[in-house]
C-alpha positions as CSV (number, residue, x, y, z in Angstrom):
1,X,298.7,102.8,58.7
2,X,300.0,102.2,62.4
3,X,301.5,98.7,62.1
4,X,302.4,96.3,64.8
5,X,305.5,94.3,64.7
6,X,305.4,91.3,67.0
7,X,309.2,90.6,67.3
8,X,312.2,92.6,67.4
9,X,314.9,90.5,65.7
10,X,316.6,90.5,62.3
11,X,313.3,90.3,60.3
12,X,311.1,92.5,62.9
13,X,313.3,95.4,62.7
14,X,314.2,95.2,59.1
15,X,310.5,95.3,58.7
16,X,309.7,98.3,61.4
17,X,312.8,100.1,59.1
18,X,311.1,99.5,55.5
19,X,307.8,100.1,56.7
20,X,308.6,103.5,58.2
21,X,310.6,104.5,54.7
22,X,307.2,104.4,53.2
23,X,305.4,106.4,55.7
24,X,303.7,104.3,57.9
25,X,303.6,104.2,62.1
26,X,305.6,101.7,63.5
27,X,305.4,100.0,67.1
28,X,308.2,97.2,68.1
29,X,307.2,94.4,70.6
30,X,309.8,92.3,71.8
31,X,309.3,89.7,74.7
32,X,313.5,89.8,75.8
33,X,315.3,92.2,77.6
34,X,317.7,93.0,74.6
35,X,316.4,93.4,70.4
36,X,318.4,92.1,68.1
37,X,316.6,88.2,68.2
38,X,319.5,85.7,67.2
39,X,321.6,88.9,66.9
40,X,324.3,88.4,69.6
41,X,327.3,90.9,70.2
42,X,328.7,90.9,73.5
43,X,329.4,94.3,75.0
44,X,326.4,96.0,72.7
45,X,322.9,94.3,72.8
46,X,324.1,91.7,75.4
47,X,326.7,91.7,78.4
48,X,329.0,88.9,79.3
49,X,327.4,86.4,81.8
50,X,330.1,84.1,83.1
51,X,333.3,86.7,82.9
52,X,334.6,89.6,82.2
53,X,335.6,90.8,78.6
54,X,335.1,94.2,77.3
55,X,336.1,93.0,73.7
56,X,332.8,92.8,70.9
57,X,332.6,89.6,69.9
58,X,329.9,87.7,67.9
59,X,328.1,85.2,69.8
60,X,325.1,84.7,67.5
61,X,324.7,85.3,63.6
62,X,328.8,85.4,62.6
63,X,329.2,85.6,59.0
64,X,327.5,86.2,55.6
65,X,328.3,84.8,52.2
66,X,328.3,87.5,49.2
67,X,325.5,85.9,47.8
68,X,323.1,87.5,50.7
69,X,322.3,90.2,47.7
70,X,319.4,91.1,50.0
71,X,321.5,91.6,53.0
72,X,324.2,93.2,51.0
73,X,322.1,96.0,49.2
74,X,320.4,96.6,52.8
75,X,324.0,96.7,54.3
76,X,325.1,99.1,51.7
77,X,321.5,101.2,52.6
78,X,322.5,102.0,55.9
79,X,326.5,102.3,55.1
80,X,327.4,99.3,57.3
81,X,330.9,98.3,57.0
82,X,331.5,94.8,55.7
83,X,335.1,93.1,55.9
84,X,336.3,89.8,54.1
85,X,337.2,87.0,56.0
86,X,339.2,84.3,54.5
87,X,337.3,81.2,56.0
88,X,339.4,77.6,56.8
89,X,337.6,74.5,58.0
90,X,338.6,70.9,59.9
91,X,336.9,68.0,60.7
92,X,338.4,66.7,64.0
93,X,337.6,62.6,64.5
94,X,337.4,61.2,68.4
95,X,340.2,58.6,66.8
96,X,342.6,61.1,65.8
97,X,341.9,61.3,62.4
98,X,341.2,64.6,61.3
99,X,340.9,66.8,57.5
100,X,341.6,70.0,57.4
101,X,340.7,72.8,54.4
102,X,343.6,74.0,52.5
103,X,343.6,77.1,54.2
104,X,343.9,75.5,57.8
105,X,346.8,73.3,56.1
106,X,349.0,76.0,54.9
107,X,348.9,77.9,58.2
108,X,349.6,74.8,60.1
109,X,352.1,72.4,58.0
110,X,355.4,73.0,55.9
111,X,357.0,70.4,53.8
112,X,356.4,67.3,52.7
113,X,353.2,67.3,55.8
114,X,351.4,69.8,54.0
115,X,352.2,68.1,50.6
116,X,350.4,64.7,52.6
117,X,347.6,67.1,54.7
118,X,346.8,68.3,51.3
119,X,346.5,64.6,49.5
120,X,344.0,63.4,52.2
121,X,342.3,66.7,51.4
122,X,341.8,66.1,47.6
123,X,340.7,62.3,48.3
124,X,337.7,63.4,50.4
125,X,336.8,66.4,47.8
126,X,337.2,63.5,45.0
127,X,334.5,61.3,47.1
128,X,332.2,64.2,47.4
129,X,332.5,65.3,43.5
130,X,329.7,63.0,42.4
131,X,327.3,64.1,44.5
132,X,327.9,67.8,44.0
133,X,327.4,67.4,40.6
134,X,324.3,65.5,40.8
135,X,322.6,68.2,43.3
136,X,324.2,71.4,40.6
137,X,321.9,70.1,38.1
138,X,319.1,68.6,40.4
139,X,315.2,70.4,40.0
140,X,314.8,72.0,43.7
141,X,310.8,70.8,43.0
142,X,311.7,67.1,43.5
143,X,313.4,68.0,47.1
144,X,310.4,68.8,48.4
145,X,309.1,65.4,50.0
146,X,312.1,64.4,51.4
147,X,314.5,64.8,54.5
148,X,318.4,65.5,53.6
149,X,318.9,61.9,54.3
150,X,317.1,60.6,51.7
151,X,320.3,62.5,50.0
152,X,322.9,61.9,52.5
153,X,322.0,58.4,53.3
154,X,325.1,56.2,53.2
155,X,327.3,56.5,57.1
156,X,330.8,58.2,55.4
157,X,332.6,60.6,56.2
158,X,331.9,63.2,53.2
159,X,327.9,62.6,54.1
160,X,328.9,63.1,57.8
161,X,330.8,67.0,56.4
162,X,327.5,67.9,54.2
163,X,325.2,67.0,57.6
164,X,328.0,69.1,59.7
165,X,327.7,72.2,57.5
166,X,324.0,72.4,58.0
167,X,324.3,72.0,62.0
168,X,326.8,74.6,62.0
169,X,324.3,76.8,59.9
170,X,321.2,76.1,61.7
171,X,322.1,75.3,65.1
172,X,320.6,72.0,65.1
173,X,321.5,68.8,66.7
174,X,323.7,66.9,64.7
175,X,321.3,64.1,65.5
176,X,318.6,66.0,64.1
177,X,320.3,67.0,60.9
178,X,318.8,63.5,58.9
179,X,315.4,64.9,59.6
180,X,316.3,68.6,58.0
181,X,314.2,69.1,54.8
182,X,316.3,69.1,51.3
183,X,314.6,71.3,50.1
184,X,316.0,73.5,52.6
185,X,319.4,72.2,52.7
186,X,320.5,71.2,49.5
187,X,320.2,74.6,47.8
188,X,322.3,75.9,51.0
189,X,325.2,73.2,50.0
190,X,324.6,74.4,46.6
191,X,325.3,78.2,46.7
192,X,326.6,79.2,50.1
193,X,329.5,76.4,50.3
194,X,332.3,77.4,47.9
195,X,331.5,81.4,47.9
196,X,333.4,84.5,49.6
197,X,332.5,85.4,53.3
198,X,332.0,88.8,54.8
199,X,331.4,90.3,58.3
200,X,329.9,93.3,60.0
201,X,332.6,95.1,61.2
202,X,332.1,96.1,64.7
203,X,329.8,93.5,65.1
204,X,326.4,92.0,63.3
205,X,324.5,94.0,65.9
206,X,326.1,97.0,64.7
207,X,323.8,97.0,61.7
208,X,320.5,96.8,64.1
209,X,322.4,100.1,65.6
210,X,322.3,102.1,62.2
211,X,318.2,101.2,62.3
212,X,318.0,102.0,65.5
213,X,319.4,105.8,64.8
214,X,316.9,106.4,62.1
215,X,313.8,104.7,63.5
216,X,311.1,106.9,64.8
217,X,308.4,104.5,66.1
218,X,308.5,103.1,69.6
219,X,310.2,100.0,70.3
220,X,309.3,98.6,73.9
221,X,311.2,95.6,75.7
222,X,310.6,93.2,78.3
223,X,306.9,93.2,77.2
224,X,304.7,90.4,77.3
225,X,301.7,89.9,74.8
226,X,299.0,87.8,76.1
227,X,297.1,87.4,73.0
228,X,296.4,89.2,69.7
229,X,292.9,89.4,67.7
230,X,291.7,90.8,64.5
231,X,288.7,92.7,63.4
232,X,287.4,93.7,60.4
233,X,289.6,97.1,60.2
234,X,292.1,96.4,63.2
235,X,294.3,94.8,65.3
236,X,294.2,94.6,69.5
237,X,297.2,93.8,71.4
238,X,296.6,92.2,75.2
239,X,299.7,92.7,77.1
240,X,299.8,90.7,81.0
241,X,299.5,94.1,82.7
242,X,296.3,94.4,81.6
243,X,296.2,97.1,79.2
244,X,295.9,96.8,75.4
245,X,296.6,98.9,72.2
246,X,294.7,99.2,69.1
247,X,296.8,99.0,65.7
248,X,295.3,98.7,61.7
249,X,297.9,95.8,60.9
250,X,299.9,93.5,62.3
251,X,303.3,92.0,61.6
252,X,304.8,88.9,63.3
253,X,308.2,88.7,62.9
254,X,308.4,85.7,65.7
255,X,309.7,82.0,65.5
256,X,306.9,80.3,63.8
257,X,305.4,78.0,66.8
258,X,304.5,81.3,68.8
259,X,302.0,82.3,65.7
260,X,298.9,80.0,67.4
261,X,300.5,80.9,70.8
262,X,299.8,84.6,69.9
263,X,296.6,84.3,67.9
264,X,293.3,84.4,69.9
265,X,291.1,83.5,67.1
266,X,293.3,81.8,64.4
267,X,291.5,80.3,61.3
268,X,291.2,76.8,60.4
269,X,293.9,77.6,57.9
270,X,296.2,79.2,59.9
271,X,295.9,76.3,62.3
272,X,297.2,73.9,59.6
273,X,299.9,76.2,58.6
274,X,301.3,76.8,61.5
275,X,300.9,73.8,63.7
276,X,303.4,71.6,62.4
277,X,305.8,73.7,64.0
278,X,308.2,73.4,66.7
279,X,310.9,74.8,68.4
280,X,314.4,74.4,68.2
281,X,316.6,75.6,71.2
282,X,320.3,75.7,70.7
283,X,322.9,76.5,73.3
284,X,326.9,78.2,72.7
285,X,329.3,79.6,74.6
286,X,332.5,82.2,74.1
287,X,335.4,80.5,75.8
288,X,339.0,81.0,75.8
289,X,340.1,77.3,75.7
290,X,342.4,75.7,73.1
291,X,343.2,72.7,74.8
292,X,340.7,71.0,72.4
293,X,343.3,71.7,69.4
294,X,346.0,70.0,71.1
295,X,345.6,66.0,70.7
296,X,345.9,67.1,66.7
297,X,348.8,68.9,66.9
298,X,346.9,72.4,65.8
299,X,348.3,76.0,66.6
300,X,346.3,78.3,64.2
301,X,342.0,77.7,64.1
302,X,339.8,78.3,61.7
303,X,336.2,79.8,61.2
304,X,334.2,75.7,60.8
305,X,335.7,73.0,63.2
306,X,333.7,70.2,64.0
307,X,334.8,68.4,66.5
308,X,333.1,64.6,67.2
309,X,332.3,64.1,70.7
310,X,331.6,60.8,72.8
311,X,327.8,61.8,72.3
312,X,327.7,63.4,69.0
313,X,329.2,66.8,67.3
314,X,330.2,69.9,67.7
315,X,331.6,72.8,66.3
316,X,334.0,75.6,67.4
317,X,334.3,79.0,65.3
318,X,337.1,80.7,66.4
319,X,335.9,84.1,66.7
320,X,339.5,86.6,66.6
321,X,339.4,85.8,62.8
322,X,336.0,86.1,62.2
323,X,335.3,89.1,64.7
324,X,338.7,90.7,63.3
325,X,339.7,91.1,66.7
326,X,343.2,91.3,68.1
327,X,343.9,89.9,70.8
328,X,346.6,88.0,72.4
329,X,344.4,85.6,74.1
330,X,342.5,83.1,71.5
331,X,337.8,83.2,71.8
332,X,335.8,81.0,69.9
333,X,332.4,80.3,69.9
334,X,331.0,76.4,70.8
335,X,327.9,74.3,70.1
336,X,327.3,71.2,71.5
337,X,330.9,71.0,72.9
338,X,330.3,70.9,76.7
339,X,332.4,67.7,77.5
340,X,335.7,69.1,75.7
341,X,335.4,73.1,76.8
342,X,336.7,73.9,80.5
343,X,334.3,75.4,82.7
344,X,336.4,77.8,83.8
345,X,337.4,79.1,80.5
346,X,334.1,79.8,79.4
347,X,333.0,83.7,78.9
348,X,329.5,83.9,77.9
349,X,326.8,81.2,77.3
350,X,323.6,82.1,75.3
351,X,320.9,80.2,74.3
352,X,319.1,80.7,71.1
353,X,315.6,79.7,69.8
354,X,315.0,79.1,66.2
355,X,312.5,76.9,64.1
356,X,312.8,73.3,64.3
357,X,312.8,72.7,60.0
358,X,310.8,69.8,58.9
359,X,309.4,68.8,55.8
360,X,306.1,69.0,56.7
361,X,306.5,72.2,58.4
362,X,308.0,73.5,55.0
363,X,305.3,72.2,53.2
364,X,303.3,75.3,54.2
365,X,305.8,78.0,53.4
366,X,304.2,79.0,50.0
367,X,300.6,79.5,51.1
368,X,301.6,81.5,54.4
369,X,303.9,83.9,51.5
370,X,300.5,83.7,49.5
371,X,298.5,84.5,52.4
372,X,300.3,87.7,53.6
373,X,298.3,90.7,54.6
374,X,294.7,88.4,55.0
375,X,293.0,89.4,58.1
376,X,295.4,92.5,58.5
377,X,297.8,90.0,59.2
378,X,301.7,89.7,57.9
379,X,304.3,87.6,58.3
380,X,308.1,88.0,58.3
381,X,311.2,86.0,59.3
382,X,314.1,83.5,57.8
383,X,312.0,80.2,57.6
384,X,309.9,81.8,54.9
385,X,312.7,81.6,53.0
386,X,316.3,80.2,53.2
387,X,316.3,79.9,56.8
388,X,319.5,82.0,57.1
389,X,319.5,85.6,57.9
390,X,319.1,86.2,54.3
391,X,315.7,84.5,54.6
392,X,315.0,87.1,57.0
393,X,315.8,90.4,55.1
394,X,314.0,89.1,52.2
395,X,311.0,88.7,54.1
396,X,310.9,91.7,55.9
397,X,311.1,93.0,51.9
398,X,308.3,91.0,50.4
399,X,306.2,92.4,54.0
400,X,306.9,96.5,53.0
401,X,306.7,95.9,48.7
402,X,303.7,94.0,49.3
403,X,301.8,97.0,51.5
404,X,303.8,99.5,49.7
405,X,302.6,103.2,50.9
């Protein structure tokens, strides 16, 4: 069959790839200059845009946890190179206060400091203890009609570290964390927390490479779909130039909220599944400043530092140890940290859109997985799933097992 794939990200070209292993004809639509989606490598799919660096350096998707078993097996397909990467993490307070992972305290502190580091450490892992041991043996079917506050309620500082790890995952507002579904984010606090990281040498977009080399279907860029409808036996595409192409199916492998966008004769049903969703747009940059580190007294970074801000929080990954670059000069990557990082330090800045997770939106997850393939229509991409980049490789699985050959 000559499929369709609306969407050349993670889950778009994962999808194009399976789909072509079982024999079917292929087409990739993406509306950006560059594929890839929230794929972002400097110096491969995307150039610096505020100065120069020829190094490759992650600016997107960073890291995976070993318990991606989807991405790993894919990984493994197409003989991409994975590389450990001992993560560290600290919590940096507008007061001065700060707590640092054990990691970041041996790299930083000798003596009786790290002996005291260490002690302030342990008191805020005792705090959270109780409520990691309620969530281990919690049913994920009761997290369904609530928000991660209903969890996270009480203002403290572990609460505020749970809410922090699931900004840094989802590039959300750290104001919008509260309204983040559970059953979303407490199985991410669960299983991806305390578990071994890998990265893609060479880059994440290195991966997208490998597909690229074995892919024999077109792939076409910078191209605008005005609207998509459905027939009995096919699919038309309406592009703004005024041409059109005929395909049997379609896949869209797009942010959720451009489904009804897309659609020029959605069903009643696919109205109420996919209305509820929005979009989320998140903004980093690759900088070289360090001055942020300095009221702490911190030489040596880590992969997860939030840092509070007069408005909110922030993070900064700092991206020589988790791109296994070297370099003499220090890069990390920033979210929501405009009023610490110096203009004039800053290398790249990229803005990302991604789904804007609700519990109502989530609500519909199961009957859109139910649904695929009605009206010769598919659907791929991390929200119908974990949200993560493993959410999208497994979706772009369930799309090829499910039309098989």
């Amino acid at each position: 069959m000559r499929f369709a794939i609306i969407g050349g990200g993670a889950s778009g070209m994962v999808t194009a790839y399976l789909l072509e292993k079982r024999g079917h004809s292929v087409t990739v639509f993406e509306k950006k200059s560059y594929l890839g989606g929230n794929i972002i490598t400097l110096n491969k799919n995307v150039k610096p845009n505020r100065s120069n660096c020829n190094l490759i350096l992650d600016c997107g998707v960073l890291e995976f946890p070993t318990v991606f078993h989807n991405f790993l097996s894919l990984m493994e397909e197409l003989e991409v190179e994975l590389e450990p990467i001992y993560t560290g993490s600290g919590l940096f307070l507008r007061d001065g206060h700060y707590f640092l992972s054990g990691g970041m305290i041996k790299k930083n502190f000798q003596g009786w400091k790290r002996w005291l580091e260490h002690l302030r450490l342990d008191t805020l892992y005792a705090r959270s203890a109780g409520l990691w041991a309620k969530l281990k043996f919690s049913n994920r079917q009761e997290f369904y009609d609530h928000s991660i506050a209903y969890y996270l309620e009480r203002q403290c500082i572990r609460n505020c570290w749970l809410k922090l790890l699931l900004m840094y995952s989802y590039s959300m507002s750290f104001d919008l964390i509260d309204q983040f579904p559970a059953v979303l984010g407490i199985p991410i606090l669960k299983n991806y927390v305390f578990v071994d990281w890998v990265r893609v040498k060479g880059g994440v977009y290195s991966y997208i490479e490998k597909i690229l080399e074995k892919l024999k279907g077109k792939i076409f860029v910078n191209t605008e779909i005005v609207k998509i409808s459905r027939l009995d036996n096919s699919v038309n595409l309406y592009f703004n130039d005024g041409t059109d192409q005929a395909f049997d199916r379609v896949v869209f492998a797009t942010p959720p909220d451009q489904v009804l966008k897309l659609l020029s004769d959605p069903s009643e049903a696919e109205m109420k599944r996919f209305s509820p969703w929005k979009e989320n747009k998140a903004t980093n940059m690759a900088h070289k400043d360090t001055s942020i580190y300095e009221p702490y007294g911190i030489k040596e970074f880590s992969e997860f530092d939030f840092f509070e801000t007069t408005k909110s929080w922030g993070y900064n990954a700092y991206l020589n140890q988790v791109c296994g670059i070297n370099s003499s000069e220090k890069y990390s990557l920033a979210f929501n940290l405009e009023e610490l990082i110096n203009q004039d330090k800053i290398v790249h800045i990229q803005e990302h859109k991604t789904p804007f997770y609700t519990v109502e939106a989530l609500k519909y997850v199961p009957e859109i997985i139910k649904t695929n393939g009605i009206n010769n229509t598919y659907y791929a991409g991390a929200y119908l799933s974990d949200g993560l980049h493993e959410g999208a490789i497994t979706s772009a699985f369930r799309v090829a097992e499910l039309i098989g050959r």
